[in-house]
C-alpha positions in Angstrom: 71.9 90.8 104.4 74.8 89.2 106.6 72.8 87.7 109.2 70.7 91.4 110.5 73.6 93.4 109.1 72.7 95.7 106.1 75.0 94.8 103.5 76.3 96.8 100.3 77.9 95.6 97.2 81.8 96.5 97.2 82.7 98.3 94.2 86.6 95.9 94.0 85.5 92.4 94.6 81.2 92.9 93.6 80.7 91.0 97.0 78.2 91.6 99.5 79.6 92.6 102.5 78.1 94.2 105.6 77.6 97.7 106.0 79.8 98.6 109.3 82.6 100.6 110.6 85.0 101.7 107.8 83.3 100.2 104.9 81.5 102.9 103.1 84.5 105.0 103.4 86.7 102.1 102.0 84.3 102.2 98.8 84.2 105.7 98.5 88.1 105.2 98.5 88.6 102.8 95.9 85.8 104.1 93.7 88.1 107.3 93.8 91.3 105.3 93.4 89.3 103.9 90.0 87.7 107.0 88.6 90.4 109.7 89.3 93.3 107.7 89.4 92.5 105.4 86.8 93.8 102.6 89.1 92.4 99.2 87.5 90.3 97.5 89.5 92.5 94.3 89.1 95.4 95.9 90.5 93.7 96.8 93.8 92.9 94.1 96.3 90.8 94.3 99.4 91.5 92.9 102.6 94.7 91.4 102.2 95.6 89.0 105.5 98.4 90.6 107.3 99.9 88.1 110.1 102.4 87.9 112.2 104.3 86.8 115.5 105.2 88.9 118.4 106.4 86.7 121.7 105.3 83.6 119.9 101.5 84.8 119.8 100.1 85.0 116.1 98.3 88.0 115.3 96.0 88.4 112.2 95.0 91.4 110.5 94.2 92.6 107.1 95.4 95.8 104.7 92.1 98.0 104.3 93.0 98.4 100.2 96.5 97.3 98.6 98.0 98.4 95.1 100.1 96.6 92.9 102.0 97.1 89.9 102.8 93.8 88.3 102.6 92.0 91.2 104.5 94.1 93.5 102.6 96.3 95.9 103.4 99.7 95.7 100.7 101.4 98.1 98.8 100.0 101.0 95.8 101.8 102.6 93.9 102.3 106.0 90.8 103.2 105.7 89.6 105.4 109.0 85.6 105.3 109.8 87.0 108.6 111.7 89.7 110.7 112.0 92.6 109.9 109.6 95.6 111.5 112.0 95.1 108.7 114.4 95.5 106.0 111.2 99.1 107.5 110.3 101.4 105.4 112.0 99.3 102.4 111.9 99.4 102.7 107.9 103.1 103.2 108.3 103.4 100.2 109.9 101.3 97.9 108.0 103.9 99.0 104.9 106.3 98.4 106.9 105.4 94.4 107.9 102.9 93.7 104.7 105.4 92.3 102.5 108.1 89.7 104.4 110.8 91.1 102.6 110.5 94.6 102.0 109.1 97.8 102.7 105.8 98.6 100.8 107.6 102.0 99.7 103.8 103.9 100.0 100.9 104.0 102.8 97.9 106.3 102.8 95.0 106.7 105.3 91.8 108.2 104.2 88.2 108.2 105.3 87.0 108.7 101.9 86.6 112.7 101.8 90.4 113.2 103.2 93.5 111.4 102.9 97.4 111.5 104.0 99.7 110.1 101.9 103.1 108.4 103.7 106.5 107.5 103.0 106.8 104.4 104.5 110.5 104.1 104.5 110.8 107.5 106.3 107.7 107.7 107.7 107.1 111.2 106.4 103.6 112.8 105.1 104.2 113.3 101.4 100.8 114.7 100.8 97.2 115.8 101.9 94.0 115.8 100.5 92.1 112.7 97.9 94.2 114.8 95.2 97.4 113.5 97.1 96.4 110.2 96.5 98.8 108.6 93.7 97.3 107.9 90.3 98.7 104.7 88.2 101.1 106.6 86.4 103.1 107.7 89.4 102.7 104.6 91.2 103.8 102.7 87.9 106.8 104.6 89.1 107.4 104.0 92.4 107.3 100.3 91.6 110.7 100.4 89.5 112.7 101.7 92.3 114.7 99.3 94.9 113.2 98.3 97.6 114.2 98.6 101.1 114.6 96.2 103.8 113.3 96.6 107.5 116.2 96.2 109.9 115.3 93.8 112.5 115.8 95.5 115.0 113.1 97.6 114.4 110.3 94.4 113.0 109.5 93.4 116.7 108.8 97.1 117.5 107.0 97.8 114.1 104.7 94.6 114.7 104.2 95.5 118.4 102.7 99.3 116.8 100.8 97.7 114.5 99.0 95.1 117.0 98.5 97.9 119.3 96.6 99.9 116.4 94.9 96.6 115.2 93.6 95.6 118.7 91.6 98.9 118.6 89.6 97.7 115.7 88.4 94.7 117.2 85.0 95.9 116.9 84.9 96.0 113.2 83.5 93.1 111.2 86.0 92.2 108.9 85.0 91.4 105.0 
């Protein structure tokens, strides 16, 4: 137990962590990621710290489940503990700001039973349904192709989406 929390064992990182909000769904995610997609579990992270600046105030967050392919992440996801539609843009925008440099070229949301899967460059559903999710060969893919950049003239209004979205989930203990 975390403190009176009940607490369940998460199937990436074989930590405790407390049973609230989004993560069942997030283990019913990457447990599908694993056994369908035959993603490693090494190449998926958990909770990645996602920070940033918006009228000098620093904002911390965190990217539900992250992909890489040697090193590079290729797919970032938001896990919903509800609907998924309302996740969309916040998963586009947590591509879009995740990685200083570049755009994180794939987002998903999914609540475990359902999923989206997004474009991040263009913002554009590329799929629906789990089965939509990418499997390792096709995101061993994606990570070969250039990158692109987000102008900055659209960061400040990227990072002001993605705080709005974040704030909403204050209420969820973050492990």
């Amino acid at each position: 137990m975390i403190g009176t929390m009940d607490t369940l064992v998460d199937y990436i990182t074989g930590l405790p962590v407390a049973d609230m909000g989004a993560v069942a769904n997030r283990q019913q995610v990457a447990r599908y990621l694993v056994t369908t997609g035959q993603i490693p579990k090494s190449a998926i992270s958990v909770a990645d710290p996602l920070t940033f600046e918006v009228d000098g105030v620093r904002h911390a967050s965190y990217v539900d489940l992250a992909v890489r392919v040697d090193g590079r992440c290729v797919l970032v996801l938001k896990v919903a503990a509800g609907s998924i539609g309302s996740g969309e843009r916040e998963a586009i925008a947590m591509a879009r700001l995740a990685d200083a440099d570049q755009i994180i070229p794939l987002a998903a949301v999914s609540d475990g039973r359902d999923a989206v899967v997004l474009d991040a460059v263009s913002g554009r559903r590329i799929g629906e349904g789990l089965g939509a999710l990418p499997d390792w060969a096709a995101l061993t893919a994606v990570a070969d192709q250039p990158r692109q950049t987000l102008p900055i003239d659209r960061l400040r209004r990227e990072r002001l989406v993605y705080r709005t979205y974040a704030a909403a989930n204050v209420h969820i203990l973050r492990s």
